[in-house]
Structures are given as structure tokens and as C-alpha cells.
PABADREN-550144 format. One record per atom (N, C-alpha, C): residue in three letters; chain; x, y, z. Coordinates in Angstrom, 2 decimals. Layout:
<recs>
['ALA' 'A' [X Y Z]]
...
</recs>
This chain:
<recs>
['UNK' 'A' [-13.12 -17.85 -2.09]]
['UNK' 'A' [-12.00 -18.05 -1.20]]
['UNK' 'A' [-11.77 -16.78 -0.39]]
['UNK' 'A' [-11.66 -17.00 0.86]]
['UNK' 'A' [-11.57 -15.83 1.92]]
['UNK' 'A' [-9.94 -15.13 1.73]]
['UNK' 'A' [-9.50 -15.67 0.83]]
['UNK' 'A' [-7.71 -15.11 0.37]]
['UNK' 'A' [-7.83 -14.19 -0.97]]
['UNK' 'A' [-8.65 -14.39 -2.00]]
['UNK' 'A' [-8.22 -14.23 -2.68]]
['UNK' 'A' [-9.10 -12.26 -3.49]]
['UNK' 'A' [-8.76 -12.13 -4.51]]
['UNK' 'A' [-8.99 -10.81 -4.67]]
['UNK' 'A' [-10.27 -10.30 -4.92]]
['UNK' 'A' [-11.15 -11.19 -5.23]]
['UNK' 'A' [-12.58 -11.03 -5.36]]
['UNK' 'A' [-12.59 -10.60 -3.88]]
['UNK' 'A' [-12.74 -11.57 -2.69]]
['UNK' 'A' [-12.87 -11.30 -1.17]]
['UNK' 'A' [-12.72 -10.00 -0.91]]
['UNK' 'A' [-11.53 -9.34 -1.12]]
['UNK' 'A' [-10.62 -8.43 -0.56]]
['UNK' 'A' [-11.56 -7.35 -1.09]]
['UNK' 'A' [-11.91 -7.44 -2.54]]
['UNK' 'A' [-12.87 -6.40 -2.64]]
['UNK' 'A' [-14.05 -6.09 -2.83]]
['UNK' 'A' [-15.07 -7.52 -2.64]]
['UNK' 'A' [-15.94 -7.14 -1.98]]
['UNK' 'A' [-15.88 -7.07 -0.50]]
['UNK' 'A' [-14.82 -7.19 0.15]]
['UNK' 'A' [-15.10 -6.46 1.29]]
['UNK' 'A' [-14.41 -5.18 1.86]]
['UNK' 'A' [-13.38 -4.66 0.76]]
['UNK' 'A' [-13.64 -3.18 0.54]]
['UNK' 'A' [-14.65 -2.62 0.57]]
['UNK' 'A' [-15.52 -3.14 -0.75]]
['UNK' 'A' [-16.60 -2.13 -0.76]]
['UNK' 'A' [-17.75 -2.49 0.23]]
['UNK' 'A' [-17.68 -3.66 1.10]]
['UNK' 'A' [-18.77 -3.78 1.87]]
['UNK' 'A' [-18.09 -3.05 3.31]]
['UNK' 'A' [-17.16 -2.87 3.68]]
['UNK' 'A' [-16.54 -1.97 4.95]]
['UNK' 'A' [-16.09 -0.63 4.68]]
['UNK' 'A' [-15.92 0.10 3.40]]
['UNK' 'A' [-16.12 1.15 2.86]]
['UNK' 'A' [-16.93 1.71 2.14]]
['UNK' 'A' [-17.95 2.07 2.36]]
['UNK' 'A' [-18.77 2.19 1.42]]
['UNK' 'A' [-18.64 3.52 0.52]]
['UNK' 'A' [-17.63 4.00 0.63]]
['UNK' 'A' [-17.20 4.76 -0.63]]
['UNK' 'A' [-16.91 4.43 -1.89]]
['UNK' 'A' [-16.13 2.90 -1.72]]
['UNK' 'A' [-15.59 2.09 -2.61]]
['UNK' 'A' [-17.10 1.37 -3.24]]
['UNK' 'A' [-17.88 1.47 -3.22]]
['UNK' 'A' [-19.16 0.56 -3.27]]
['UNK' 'A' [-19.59 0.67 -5.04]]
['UNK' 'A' [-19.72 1.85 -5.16]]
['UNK' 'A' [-19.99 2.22 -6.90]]
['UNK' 'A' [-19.09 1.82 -7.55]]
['UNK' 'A' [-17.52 2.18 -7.33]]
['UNK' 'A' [-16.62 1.58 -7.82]]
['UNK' 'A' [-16.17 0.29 -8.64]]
['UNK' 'A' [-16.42 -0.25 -6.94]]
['UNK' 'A' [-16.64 -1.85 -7.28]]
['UNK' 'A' [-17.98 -2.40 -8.22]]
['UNK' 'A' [-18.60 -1.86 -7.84]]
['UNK' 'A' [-20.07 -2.16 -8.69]]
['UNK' 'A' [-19.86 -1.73 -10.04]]
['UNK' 'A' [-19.62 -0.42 -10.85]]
['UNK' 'A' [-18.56 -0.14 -12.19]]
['UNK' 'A' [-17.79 -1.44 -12.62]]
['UNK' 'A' [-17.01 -1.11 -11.92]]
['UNK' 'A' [-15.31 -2.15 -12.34]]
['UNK' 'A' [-15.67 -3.12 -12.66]]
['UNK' 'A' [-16.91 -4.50 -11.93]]
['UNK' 'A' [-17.67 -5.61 -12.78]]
['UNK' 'A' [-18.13 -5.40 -13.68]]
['UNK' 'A' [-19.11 -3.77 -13.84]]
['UNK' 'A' [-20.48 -4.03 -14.81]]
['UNK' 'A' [-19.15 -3.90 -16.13]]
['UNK' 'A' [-17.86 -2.75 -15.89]]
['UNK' 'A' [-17.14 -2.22 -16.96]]
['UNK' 'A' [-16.33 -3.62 -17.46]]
['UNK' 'A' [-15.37 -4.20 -16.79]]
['UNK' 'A' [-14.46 -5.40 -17.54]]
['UNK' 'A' [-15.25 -7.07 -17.20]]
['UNK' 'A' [-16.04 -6.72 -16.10]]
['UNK' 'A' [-17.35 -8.65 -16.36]]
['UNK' 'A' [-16.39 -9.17 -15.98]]
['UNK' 'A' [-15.18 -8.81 -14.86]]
['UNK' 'A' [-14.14 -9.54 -14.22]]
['UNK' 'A' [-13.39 -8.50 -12.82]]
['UNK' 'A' [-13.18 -9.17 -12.09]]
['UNK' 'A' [-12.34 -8.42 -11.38]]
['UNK' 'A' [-10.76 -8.28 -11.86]]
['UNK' 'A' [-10.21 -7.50 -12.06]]
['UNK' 'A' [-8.79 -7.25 -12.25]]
['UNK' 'A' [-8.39 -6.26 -11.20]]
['UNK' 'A' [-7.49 -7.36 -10.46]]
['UNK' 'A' [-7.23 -6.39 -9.08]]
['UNK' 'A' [-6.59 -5.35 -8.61]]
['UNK' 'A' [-5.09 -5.41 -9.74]]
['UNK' 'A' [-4.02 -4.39 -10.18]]
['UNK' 'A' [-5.09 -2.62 -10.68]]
['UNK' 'A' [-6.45 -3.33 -11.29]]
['UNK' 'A' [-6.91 -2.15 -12.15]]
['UNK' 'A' [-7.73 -1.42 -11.21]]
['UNK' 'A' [-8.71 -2.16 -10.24]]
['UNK' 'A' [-9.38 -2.12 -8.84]]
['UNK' 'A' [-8.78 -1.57 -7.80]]
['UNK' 'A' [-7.98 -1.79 -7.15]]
['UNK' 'A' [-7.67 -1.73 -6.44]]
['UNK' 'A' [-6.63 -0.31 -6.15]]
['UNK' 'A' [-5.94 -0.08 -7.68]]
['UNK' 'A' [-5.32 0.96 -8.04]]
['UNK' 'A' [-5.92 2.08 -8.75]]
['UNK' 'A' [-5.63 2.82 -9.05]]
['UNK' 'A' [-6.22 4.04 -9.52]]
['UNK' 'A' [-7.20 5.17 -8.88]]
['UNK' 'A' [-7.99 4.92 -8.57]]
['UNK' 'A' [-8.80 6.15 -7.58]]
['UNK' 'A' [-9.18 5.67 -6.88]]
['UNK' 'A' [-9.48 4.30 -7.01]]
['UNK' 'A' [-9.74 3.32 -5.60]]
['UNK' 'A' [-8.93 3.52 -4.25]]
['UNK' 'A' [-8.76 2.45 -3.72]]
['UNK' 'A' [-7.93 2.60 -2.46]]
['UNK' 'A' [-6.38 3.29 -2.46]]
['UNK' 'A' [-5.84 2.84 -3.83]]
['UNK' 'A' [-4.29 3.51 -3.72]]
['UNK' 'A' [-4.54 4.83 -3.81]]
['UNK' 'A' [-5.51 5.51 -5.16]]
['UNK' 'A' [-5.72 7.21 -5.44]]
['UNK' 'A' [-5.99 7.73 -3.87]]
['UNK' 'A' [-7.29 7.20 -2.97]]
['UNK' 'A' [-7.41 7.88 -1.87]]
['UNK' 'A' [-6.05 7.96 -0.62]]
['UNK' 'A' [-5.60 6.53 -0.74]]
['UNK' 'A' [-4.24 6.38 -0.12]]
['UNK' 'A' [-3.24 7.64 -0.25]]
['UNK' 'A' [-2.97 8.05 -1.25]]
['UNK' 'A' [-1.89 8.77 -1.97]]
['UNK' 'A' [-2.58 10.23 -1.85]]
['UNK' 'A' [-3.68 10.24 -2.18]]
['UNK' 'A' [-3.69 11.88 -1.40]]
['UNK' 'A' [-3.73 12.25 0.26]]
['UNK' 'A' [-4.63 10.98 1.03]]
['UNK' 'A' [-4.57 11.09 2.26]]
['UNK' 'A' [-3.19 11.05 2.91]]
['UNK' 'A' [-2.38 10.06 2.00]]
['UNK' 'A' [-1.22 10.52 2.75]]
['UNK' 'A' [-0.28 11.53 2.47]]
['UNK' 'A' [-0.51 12.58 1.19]]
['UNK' 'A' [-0.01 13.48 1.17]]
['UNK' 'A' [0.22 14.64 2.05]]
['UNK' 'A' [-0.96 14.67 2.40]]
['UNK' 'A' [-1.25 15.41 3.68]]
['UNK' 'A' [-1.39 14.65 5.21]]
['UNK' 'A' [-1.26 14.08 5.20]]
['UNK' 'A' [-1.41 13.12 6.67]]
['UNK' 'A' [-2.45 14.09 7.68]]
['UNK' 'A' [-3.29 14.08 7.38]]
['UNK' 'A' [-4.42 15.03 8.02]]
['UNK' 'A' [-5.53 14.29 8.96]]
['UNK' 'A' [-5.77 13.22 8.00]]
['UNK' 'A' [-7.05 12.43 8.77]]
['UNK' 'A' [-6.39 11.16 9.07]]
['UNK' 'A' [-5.88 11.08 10.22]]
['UNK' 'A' [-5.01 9.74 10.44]]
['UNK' 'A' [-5.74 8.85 10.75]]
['UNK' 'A' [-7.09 8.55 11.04]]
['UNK' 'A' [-7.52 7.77 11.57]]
['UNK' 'A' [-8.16 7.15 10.43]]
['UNK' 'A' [-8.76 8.22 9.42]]
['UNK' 'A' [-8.96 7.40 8.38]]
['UNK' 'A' [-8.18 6.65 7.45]]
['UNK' 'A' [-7.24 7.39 7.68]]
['UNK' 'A' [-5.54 6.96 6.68]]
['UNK' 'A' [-5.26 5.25 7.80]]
['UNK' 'A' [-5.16 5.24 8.85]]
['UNK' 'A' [-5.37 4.10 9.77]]
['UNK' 'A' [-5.99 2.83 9.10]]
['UNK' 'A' [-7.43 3.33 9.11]]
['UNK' 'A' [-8.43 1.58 8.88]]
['UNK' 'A' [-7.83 1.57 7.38]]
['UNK' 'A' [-7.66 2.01 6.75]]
['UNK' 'A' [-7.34 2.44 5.24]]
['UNK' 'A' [-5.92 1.35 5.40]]
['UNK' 'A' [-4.85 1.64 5.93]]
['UNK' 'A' [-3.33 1.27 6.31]]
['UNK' 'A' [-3.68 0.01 6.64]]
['UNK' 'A' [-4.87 -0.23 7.50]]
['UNK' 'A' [-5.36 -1.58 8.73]]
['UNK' 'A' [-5.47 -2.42 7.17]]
['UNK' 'A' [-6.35 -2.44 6.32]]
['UNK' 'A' [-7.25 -2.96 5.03]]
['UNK' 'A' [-5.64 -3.45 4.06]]
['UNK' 'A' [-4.89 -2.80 4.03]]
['UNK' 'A' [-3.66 -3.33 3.50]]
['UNK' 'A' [-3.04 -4.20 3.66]]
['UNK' 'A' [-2.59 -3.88 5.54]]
['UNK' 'A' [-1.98 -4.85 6.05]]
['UNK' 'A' [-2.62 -6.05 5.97]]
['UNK' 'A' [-4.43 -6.19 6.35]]
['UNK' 'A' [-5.15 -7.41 6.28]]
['UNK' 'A' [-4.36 -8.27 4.60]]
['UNK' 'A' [-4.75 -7.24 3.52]]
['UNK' 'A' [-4.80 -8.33 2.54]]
['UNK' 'A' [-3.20 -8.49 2.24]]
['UNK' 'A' [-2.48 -8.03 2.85]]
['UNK' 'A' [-1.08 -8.77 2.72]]
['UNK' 'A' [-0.67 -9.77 3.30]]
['UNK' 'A' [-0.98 -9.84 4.73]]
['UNK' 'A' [-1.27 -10.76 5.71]]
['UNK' 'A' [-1.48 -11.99 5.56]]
['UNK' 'A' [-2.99 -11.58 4.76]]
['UNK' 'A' [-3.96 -13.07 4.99]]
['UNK' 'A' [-3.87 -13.05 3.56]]
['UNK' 'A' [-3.89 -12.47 2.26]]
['UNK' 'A' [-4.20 -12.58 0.75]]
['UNK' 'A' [-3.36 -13.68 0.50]]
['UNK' 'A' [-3.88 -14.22 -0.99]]
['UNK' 'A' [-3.04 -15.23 -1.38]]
['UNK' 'A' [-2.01 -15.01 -2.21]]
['UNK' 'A' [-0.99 -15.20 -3.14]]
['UNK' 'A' [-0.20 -14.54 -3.84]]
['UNK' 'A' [-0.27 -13.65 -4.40]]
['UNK' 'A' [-1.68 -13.76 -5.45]]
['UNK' 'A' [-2.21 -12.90 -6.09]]
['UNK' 'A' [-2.08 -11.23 -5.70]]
['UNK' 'A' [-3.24 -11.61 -4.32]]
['UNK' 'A' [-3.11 -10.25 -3.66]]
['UNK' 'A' [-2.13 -9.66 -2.97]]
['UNK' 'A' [-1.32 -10.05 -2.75]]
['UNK' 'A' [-0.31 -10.13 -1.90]]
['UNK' 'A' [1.40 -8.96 -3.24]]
['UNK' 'A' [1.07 -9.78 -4.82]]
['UNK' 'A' [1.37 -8.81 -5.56]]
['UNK' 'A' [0.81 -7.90 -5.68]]
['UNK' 'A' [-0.68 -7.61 -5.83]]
['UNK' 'A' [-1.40 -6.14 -5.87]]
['UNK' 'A' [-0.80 -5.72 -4.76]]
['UNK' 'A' [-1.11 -5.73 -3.85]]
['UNK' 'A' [-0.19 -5.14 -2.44]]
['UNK' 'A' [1.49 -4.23 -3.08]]
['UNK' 'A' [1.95 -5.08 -3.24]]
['UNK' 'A' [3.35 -4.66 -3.57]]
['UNK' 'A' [3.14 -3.81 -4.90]]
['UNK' 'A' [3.01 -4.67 -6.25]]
['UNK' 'A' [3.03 -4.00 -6.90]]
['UNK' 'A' [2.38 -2.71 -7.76]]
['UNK' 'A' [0.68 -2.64 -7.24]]
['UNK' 'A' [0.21 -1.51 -7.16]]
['UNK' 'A' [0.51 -0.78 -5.96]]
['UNK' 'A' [0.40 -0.99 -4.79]]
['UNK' 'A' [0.01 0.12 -3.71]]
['UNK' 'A' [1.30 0.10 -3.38]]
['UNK' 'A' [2.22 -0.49 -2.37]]
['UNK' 'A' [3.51 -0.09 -2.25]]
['UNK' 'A' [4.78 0.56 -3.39]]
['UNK' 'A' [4.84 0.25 -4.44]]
['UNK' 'A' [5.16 0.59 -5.39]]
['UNK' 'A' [4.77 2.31 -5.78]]
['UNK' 'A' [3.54 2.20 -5.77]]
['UNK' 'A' [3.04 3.27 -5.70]]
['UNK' 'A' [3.14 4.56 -5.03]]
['UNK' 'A' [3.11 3.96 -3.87]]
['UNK' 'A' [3.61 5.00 -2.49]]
['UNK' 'A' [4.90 5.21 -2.35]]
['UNK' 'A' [5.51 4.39 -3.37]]
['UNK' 'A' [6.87 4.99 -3.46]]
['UNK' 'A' [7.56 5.80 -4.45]]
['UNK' 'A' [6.39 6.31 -5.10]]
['UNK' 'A' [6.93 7.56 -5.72]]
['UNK' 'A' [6.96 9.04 -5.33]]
['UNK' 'A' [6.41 8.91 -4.22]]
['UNK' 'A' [6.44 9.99 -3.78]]
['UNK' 'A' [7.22 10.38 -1.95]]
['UNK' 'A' [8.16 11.30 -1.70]]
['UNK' 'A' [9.16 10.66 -0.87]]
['UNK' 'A' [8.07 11.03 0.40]]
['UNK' 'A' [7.34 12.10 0.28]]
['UNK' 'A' [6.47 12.27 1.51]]
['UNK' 'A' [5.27 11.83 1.49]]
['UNK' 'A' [4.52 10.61 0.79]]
['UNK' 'A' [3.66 9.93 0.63]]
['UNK' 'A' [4.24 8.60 1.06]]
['UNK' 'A' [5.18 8.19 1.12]]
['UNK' 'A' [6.21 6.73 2.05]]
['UNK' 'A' [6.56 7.15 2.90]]
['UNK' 'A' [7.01 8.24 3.22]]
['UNK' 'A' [7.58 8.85 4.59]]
['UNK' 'A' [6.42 9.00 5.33]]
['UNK' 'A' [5.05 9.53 5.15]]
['UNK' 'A' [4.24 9.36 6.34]]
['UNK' 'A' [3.54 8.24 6.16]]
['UNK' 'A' [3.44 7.23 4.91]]
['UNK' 'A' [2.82 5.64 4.78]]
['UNK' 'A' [3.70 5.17 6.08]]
['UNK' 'A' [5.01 5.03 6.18]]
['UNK' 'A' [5.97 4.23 7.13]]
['UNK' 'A' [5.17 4.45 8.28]]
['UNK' 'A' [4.88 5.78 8.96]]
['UNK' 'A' [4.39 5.94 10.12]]
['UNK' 'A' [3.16 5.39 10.57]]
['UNK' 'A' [2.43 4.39 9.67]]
['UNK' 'A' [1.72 3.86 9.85]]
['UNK' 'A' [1.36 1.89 9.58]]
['UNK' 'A' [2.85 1.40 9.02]]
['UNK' 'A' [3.01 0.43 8.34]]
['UNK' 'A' [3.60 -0.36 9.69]]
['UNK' 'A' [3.17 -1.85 9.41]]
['UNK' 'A' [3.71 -2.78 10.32]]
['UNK' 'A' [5.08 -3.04 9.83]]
['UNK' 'A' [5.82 -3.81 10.78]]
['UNK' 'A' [7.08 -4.13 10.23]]
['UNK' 'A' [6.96 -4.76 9.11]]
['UNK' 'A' [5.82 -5.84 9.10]]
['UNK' 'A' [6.19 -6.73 7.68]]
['UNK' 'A' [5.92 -5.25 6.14]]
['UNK' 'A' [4.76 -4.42 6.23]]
['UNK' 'A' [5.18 -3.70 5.24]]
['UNK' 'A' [6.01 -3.50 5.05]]
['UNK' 'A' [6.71 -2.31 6.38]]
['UNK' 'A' [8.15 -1.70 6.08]]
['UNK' 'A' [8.84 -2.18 5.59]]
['UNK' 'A' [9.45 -4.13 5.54]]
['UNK' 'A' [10.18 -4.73 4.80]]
['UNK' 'A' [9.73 -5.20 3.42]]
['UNK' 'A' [8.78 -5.34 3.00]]
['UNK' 'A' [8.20 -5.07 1.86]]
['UNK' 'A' [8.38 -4.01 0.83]]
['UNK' 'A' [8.32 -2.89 1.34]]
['UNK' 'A' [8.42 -1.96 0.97]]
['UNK' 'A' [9.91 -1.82 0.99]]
['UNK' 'A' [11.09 -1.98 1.83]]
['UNK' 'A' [12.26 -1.75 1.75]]
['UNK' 'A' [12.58 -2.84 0.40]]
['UNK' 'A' [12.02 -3.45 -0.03]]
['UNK' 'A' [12.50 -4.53 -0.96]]
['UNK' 'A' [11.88 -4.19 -2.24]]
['UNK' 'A' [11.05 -3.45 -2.21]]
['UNK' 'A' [10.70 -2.69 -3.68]]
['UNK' 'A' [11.07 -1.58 -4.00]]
['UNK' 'A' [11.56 -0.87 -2.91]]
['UNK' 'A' [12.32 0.60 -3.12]]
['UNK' 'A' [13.78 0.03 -3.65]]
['UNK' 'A' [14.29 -1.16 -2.83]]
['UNK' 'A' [15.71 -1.25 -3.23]]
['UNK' 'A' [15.90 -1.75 -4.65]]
['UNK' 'A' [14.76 -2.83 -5.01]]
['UNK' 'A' [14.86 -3.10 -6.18]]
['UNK' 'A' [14.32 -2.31 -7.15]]
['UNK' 'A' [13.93 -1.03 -7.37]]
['UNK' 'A' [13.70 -0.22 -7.92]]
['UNK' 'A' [15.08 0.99 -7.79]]
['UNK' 'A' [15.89 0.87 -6.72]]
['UNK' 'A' [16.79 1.42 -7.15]]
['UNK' 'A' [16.57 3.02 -6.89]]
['UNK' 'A' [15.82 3.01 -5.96]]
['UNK' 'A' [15.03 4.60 -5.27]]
['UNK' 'A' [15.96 4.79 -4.13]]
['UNK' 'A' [15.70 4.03 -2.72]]
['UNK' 'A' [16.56 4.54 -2.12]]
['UNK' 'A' [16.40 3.05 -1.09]]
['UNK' 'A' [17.60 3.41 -0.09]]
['UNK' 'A' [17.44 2.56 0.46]]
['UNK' 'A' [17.42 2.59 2.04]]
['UNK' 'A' [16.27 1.88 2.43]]
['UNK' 'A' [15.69 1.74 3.58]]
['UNK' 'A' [15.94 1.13 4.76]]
['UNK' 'A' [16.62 1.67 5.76]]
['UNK' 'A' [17.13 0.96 6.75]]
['UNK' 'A' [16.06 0.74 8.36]]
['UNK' 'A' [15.86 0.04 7.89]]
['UNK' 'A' [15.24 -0.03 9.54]]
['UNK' 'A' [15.94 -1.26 10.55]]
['UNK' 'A' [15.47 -1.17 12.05]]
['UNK' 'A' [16.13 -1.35 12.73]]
['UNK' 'A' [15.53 -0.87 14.19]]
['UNK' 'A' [15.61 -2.13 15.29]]
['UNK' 'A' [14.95 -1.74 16.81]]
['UNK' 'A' [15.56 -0.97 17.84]]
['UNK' 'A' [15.27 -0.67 18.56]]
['UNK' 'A' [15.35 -0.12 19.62]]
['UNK' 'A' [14.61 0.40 20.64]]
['UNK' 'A' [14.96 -0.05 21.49]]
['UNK' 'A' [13.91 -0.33 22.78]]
['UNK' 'A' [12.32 -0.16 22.40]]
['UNK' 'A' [12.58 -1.62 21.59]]
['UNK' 'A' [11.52 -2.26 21.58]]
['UNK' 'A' [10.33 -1.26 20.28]]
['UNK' 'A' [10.87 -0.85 19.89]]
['UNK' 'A' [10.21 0.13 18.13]]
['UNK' 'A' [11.20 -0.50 17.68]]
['UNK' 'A' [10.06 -0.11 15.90]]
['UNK' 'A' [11.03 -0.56 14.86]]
['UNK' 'A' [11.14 1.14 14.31]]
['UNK' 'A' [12.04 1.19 13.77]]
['UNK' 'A' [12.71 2.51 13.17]]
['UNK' 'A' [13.50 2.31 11.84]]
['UNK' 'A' [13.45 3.74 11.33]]
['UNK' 'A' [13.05 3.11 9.68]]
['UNK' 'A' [14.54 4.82 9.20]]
['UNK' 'A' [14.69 4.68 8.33]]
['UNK' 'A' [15.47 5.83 7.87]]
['UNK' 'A' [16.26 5.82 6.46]]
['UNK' 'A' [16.07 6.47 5.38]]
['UNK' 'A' [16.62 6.52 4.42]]
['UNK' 'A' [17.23 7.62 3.36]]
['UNK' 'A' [17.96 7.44 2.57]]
['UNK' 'A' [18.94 8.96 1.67]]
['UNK' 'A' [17.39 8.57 0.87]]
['UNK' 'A' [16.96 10.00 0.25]]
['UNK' 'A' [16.58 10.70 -1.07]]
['UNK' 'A' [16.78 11.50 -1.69]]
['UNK' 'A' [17.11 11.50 -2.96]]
['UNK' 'A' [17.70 10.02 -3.49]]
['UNK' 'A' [18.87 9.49 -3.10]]
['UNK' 'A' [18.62 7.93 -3.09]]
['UNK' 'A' [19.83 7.48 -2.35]]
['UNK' 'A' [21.39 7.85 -3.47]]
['UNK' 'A' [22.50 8.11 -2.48]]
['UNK' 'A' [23.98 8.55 -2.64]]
['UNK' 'A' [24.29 7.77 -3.92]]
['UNK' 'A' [24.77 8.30 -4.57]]
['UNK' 'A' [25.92 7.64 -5.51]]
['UNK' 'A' [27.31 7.61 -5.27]]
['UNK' 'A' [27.72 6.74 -5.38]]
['UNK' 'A' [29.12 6.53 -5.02]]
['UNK' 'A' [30.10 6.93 -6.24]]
['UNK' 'A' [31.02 7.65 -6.29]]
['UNK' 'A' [31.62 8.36 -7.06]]
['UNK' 'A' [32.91 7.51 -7.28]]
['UNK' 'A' [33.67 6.85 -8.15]]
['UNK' 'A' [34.99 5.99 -8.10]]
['UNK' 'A' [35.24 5.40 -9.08]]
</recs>
């Protein structure tokens, strides 16, 4: 199925070929894809999370950002939780690893992501247009209300 998480990563590793051993491991090691385990850890989220620590190579941090949005997009539920709950989730532990992820996220991430930060209780994410951008802004850590 062109949706689902097998797809997504063999065609990681067939449009990255960094990811290629990886993927080739991760079968020979569990004789299954597990996408949460794939997809996270030094795979795409580990490189994610340092590239965007530094926001240095944007263009690679880009097709990288592009490969997300695809399998959120088009993935089927499945992937669509890896999405959220490994990689966005993820990127939200760190406030300048989401702060320069945003600068590269479509709106539908950004609201994605505003919906796992809030329900995690991190901070909360306001975005909002203007002339014609979307614009994004949030407390870290968000305020406590004192009363």
C-alpha cells in the first residue's frame, strides 16, 4: 500500500540513501517493520533533532521536513501516529529544536504539533495569519496562573 509504513520506508531508504543500512538492519534485526522503532531513534527523527539543533544545513533539514510532511499528508493512520507521536513529539522536547522545526513546517504540522504540545501540557502555541503567512508564537514554559 502506497500509505502505509512499509512504503514510507522503503522509500526513505530508497530517496536517502543514508537511511539504506538502517532499514536493511531494522528487517534483518526484528523480521518486521516497527515504525515508531524505525523511524525514531537515529533514523530520521535522531538526524532531524541534531540538524535542527543547529539549523545549519537548511536545505537538507528541507527534503528531510518535505519527507514528513509527505507521510503525514498522504500516510494512513498508522503513519500519520509515527508522525505525531515519534517525530513531533519528539521535537518537542527541545524548545530550539521546535522553534527552528516551525520555520520549516506547513500549517497542517504547525497544528499538529500545537495539539501535542498542548496536550502534553508544554506550552502553548498560537498561530495565526497575516498578510497572507501563517505565524506561530509561544511562552516557554508556558505561564502558570497563580489564584
Amino acid at each position: 500500500m502506497e500509505n502505509s509504513k512499509e512504503y514510507f520506508a522503503r522509500k526513505l531508504a530508497e530517496q536517502f540513501p543514508e537511511f539504506r543500512e538502517a532499514y536493511e538492519e531494522h528487517l534483518a534485526d526484528y523480521g518486521e517493520l516497527l515504525g515508531h522503532v524505525f523511524f525514531g531513534g537515529e533514523t530520521l527523527l535522531g538526524v532531524l533533532e541534531r540538524l535542527l539543533g543547529s539549523n545549519e544545513e537548511k536545505e537538507r533539514i528541507r527534503r528531510y521536513i518535505d519527507f514528513v510532511e509527505d507521510m503525514y499528508a498522504n500516510g494512513d493512520d498508522d503513519v500519520q501516529n509515527i508522525v505525531g507521536v515519534t517525530i513531533l513529539e519528539c521535537l518537542g522536547d527541545e524548545e530550539t529544536v521546535l522553534r527552528n522545526a516551525f520555520t520549516y513546517f506547513s500549517e497542517e504540522l504547525m497544528l499538529a504539533s500545537q495539539s501535542i504540545e498542548k496536550g502534553w501540557g508544554r506550552r502553548d502555541i498560537h498561530i495565526w495569519h497575516k498578510n497572507g503567512k501563517t505565524l506561530y508564537d509561544w511562552a516557554w514554559p508556558p505561564s502558570k496562573e497563580v489564584g
